[in-house]
N, C-alpha and C positions, 0 to 999 in steps of 0.2 A: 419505387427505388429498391435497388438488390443490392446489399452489402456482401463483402466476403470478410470475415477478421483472419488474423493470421497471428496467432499465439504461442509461446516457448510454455507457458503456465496457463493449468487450467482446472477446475474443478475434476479430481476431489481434492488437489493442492488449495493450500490456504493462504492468503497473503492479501496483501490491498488490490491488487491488478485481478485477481480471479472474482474477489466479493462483487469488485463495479463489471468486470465482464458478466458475470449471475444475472446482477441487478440489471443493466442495457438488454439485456436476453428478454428477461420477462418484460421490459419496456417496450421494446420493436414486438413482439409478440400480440403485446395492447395495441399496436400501432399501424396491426397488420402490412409489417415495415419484412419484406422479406430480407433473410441472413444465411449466413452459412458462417462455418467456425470453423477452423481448423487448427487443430490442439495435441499433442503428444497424450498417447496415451501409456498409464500409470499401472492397471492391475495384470499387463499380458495378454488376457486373456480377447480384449478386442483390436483386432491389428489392423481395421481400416476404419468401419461406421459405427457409430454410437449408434447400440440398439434400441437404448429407451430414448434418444434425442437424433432423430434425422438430420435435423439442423448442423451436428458437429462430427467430422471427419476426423479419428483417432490414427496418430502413426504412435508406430513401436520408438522407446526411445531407449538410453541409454541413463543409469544414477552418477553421479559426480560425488569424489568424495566431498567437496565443500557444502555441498546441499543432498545427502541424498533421498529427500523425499523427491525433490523435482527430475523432469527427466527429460532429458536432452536428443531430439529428434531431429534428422536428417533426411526428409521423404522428397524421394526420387520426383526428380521434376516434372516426367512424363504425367506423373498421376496426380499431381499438381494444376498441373493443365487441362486434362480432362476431364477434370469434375467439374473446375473453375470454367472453361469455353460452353460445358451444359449449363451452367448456370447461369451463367452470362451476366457479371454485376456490373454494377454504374461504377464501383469505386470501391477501392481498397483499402481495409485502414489495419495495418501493423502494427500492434502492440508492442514488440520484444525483438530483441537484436541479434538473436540468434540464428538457431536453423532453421525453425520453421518463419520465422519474422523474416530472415533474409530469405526463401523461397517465395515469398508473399512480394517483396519489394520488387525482384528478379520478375515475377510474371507481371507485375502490373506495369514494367517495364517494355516487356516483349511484348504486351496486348495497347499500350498506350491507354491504360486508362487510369484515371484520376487516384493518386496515392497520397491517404492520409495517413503519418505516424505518431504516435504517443510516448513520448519520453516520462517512464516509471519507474523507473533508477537510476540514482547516480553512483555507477560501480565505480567510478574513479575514484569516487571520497572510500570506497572500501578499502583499496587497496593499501594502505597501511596499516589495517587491524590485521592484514595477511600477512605482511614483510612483501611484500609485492610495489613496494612504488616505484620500483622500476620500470616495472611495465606501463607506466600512465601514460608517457607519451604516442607508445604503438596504440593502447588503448582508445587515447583520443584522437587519435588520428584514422582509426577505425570507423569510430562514432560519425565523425563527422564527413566521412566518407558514407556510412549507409545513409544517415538523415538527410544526401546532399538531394534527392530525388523530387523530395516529399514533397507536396503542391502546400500542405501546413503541418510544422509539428506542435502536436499538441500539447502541452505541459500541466502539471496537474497544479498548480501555484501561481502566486508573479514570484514568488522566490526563486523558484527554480527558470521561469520564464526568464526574468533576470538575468541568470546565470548562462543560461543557455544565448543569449545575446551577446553575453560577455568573450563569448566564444565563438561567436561568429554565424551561429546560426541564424538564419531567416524564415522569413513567411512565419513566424511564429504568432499563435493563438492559445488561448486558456482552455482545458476541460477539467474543470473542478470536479470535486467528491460532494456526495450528499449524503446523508444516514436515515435509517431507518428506524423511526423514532418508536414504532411500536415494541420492535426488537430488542431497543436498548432505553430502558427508562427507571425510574426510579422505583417504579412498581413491582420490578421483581426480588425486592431487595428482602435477605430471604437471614433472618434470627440463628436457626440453626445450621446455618451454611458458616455466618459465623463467628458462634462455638466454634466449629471443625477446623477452621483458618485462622483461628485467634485466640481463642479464649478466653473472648475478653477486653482483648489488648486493640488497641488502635490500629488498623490496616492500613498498609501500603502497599497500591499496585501497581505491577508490572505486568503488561500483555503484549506481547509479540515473542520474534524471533529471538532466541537466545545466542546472539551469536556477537561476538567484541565489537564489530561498528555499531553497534546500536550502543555503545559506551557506557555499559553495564557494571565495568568497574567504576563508577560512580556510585552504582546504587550500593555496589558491597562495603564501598567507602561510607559511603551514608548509613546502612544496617550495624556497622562496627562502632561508627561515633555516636550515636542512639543510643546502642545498647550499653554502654559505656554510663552515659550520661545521664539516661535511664535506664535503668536495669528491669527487665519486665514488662515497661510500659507500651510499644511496640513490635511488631511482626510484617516483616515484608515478603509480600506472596510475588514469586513469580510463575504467572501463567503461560504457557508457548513451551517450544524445544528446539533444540538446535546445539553447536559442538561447544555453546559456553556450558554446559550443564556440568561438563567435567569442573569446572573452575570455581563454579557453585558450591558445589560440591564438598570441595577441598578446601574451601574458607572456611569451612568445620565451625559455622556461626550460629548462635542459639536460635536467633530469630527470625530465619529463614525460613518458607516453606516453599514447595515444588509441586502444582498440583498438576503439571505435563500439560497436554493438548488439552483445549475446553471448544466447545463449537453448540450453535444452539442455544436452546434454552440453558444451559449449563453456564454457559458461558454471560448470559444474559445478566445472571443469577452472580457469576463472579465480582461482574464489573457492579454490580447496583448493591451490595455487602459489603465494597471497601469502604474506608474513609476516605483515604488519598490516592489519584493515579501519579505514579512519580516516573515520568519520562525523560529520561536526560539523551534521548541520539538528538544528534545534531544533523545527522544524513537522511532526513525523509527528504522524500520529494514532496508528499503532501502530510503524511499523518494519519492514517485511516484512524486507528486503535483510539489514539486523544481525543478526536471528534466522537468515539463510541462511548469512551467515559464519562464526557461533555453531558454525553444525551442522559447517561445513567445517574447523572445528579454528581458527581465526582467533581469536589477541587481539583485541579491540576499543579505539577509544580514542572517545567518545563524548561527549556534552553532554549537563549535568543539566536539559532538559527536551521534554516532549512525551513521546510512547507509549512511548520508550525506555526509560525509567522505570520501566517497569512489570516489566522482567526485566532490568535492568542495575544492578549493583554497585560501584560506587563500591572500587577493589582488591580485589574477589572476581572477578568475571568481566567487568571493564573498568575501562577508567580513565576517568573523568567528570574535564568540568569544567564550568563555567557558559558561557553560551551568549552567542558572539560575543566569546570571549576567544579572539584567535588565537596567545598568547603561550603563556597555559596548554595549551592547546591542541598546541601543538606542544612544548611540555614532556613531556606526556604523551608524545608521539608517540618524541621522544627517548629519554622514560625505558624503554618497549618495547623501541625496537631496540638499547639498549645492553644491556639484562639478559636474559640467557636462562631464567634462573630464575624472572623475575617473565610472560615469553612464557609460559613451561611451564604456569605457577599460571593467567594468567588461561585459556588455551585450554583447558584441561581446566575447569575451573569450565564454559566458556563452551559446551565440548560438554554437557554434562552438564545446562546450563540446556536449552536447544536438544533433548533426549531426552525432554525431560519435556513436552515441547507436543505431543500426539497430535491430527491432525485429526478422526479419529471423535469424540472424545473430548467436543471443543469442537463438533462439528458436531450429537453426541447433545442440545450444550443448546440449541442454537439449534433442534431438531424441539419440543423440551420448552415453547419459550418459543411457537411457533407452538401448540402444543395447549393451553397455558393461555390464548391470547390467543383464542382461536375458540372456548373453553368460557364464558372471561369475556361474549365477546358474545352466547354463546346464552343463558347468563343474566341479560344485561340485556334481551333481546327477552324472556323467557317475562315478567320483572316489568312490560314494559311495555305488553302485551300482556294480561296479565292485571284 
């Protein structure tokens, strides 16, 4: 089997779509499963072939002020074609909606061959942390014009499956997340890390994108009623970067800290030192970061909706509330760092959820759903052909 991907985001970019494109990499590689990648490249300096990685084809792109680590690529269809026709893949699976994802859709179109997509954002629910809800309907109407092709889109939840139903989409199938439990465990939980992040005082974490849909003025809501209530007794660390750091910033709050990009060991080392992960977006599609907390022994305290859903417990292995309640919200947060008993109950549940997500596992269905989808198309060529 030859696969081709076709990706808007890619390593050295961070995010939940780049980590599972990593982790499928070193998968098909075990699987001696051949691939090919095709991804924007970030430092310049490589404008067609990854030279430490044959596997992925780098085009030049462009920065957005909304995201500008990521970078926005437009590669000419000719050369598109002719890497893709030497290759010769069984089937095509598009990540992202953009320019490289749409040149991916467009050739698997022009060659007829089997197109798998993945739905990893839901940029509609952004658009009002922009002032942009205007645009939802061209948005969606875009959407469901590129997924219209696809022989299955993939979803990374049933939450979002769901959703994606609810609007008309077809052929739809699941491709869940798994974590990396060596990576992320209780064992790097590290005394002097912290001292540096606390001193002391009871941690709450935050790790992702710093940017208003992930509904972060919750957390500042939550940091100012704390500190209020207790004076001293807590400190909420956010980890990531992105345009909310200005806002961070200017809440001019005691109990704040900002430790920027973590990746790695460093990072490892973040998540296994807090006390509490305190998540409130309501717009994952699945959740990478929560399930990474999960693994690091971390209570959770989270919001009843989006992909979270789909492995969070409501007082088994987190505390839920409804989304955009910064009140409940910080109740919850409260009711954690006062009981050691109810820390103990959710983190164990929350390891033990986190144990059970193997990435071969979930990687073996996603090879399964490529060989039904390339069998389905050879059976519709023999009938149509016949």
């Amino acid at each position: 089997m030859r696969i081709a991907y076709f990706t808007d985001t890619f390593t050295p970019e961070v995010n939940g779509v780049t980590n599972t494109l990593s982790k499928l990499g070193t998968y098909l590689d075990g699987k001696n499963i051949r691939h090919l990648v095709f991804a924007p490249d970030y430092d310049g300096q490589n404008p067609h072939c990854d030279s430490l990685h044959r596997k992925v084809h780098r085009f030049k792109g462009i920065t957005t002020s909304i995201s500008p680590k990521s970078r926005l690529a437009f590669p000419a269809f000719w050369g598109i074609d002719e890497i893709c026709d030497n290759f010769m893949p069984d089937v095509i699976h598009v990540t992202t909606e953009m320019g490289i994802g749409f040149r991916g859709m467009r050739y698997a179109q022009s060659r007829n061959i089997p197109l798998v997509m993945s739905f990893h954002t839901d940029y509609c629910k952004y658009l009002k942390y922009h002032n942009l809800e205007f645009m939802r309907p061209v948005l969606e109407n875009y959407l469901a014009w590129f997924y219209r092709p696809s022989a299955r889109t993939l979803a990374p939840s049933r939450h979002t499956l769901g959703e994606l139903l609810g609007k008309g989409y077809r052929s739809l199938d699941i491709w869940s997340r798994g974590i990396d439990i060596g990576t992320f465990n209780p064992g790097h939980r590290d005394d002097a890390l912290r001292k540096t992040l606390g001193g002391g005082k009871f941690i709450f974490l935050y790790v992702g994108r710093l940017s208003a849909e992930k509904s972060l003025d919750m957390l500042l809501y939550a940091a100012a009623a704390i500190e209020r209530r207790f004076p001293g007794r807590a400190v909420f660390v956010f980890t990531g970067d992105g345009p909310y750091i200005e806002t961070i910033h200017n809440a001019r709050l005691p109990n704040i800290v900002c430790t920027g990009f973590k990746r790695g060991l460093d990072l490892s080392r973040v998540y296994a030192s807090a006390d509490c992960f305190a998540f409130p977006s309501g717009t994952e599609t699945f959740g990478n970061v929560v399930l990474e907390a999960m693994a690091s022994g971390l209570p959770v305290a989270a919001v009843k909706g989006g992909g979270v859903t789909d492995f969070l417990s409501h007082n088994n292995n987190a505390m839920l509330c409804n989304p955009e309640d910064p009140q409940a919200f910080t109740d919850n947060l409260v009711s954690i760092m006062e009981s050691k008993d109810l820390r103990v109950r959710l983190a164990g549940n929350a390891r033990q959820t986190a144990l059970s997500r193997d990435w071969n596992h979930i990687f073996n269905g996603l090879v399964n759903i490529y060989i039904d989808v390339i069998e389905e198309y050879r059976q519709y060529s023999m009938k149509k052909s016949a």
